[in-house]
C-alpha positions as CSV (number, residue, x, y, z in Angstrom):
1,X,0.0,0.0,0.0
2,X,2.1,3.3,-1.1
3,X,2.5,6.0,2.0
4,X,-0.6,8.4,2.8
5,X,-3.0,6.0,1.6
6,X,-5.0,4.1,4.7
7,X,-7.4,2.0,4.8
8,X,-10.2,2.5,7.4
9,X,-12.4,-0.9,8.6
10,X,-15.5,-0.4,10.7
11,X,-15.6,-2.7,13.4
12,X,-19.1,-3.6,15.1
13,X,-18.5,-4.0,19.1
14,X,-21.4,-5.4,21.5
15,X,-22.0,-3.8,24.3
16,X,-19.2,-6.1,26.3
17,X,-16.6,-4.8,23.7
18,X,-15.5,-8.6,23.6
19,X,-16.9,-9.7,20.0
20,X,-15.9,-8.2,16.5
21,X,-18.4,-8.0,13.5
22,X,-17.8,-11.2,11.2
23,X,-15.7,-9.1,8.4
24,X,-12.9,-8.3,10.7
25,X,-12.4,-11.9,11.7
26,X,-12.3,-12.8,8.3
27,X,-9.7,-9.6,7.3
28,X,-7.8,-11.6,9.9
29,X,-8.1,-14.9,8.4
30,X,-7.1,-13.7,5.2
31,X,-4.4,-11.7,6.4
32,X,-2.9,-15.2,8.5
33,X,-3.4,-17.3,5.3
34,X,-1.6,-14.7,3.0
35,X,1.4,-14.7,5.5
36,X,1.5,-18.6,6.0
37,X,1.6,-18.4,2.3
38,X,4.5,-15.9,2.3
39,X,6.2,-18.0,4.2
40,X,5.4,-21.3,2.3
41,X,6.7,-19.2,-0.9
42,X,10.0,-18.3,1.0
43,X,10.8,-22.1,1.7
44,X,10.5,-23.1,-1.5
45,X,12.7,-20.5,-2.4
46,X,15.3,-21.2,-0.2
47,X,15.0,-25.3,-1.4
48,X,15.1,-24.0,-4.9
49,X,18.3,-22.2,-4.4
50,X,19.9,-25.1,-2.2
51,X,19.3,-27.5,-5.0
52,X,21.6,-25.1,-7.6
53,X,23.9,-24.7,-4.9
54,X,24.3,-28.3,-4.1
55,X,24.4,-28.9,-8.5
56,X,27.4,-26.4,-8.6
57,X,29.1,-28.0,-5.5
58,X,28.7,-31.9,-7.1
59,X,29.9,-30.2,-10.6
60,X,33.0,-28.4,-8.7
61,X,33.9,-31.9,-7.0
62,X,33.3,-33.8,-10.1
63,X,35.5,-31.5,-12.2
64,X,38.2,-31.8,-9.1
65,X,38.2,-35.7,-9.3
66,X,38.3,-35.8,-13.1
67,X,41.3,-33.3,-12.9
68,X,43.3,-35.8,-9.8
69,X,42.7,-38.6,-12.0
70,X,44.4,-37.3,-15.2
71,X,46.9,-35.9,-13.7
72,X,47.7,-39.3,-11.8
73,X,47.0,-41.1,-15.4
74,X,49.7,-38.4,-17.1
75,X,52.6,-39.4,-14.2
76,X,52.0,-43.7,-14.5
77,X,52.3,-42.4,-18.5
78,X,55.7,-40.9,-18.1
């Protein structure tokens, strides 16, 4: 929501002041599922990005075992 711009909810109180009107519990609802979403979008974020990182670390070892092995192939050669 961009600064200076506010949104204003009417809320219905009995006379206890304990019980909201049915459209702020469900503003609240909807606010708690959007955040559990945020949060279920973040985690697959973070796998997402730890399944590239864990491709370039098996590449980096890969390329570091090929490397070993032709150089210890190159000194039985010589």
């Amino acid at each position: 929501m961009p600064h200076g711009h506010y949104e204003s909810h009417d809320v219905n109180m009995t006379s206890s002041g304990d019980h909201m009107d049915a459209d702020a519990d469900s503003d609240v609802e909807d606010a708690m599922g959007q955040s559990e979403e945020s949060v279920e979008i973040v985690w697959k974020g973070l796998v997402v990005l730890a399944g590239i990182y864990a491709f370039f670390i098996t590449e980096r070892l890969i390329s570091l075992c090929r490397a070993a092995r032709r150089r210890c192939n190159k000194v039985l050669l010589t």
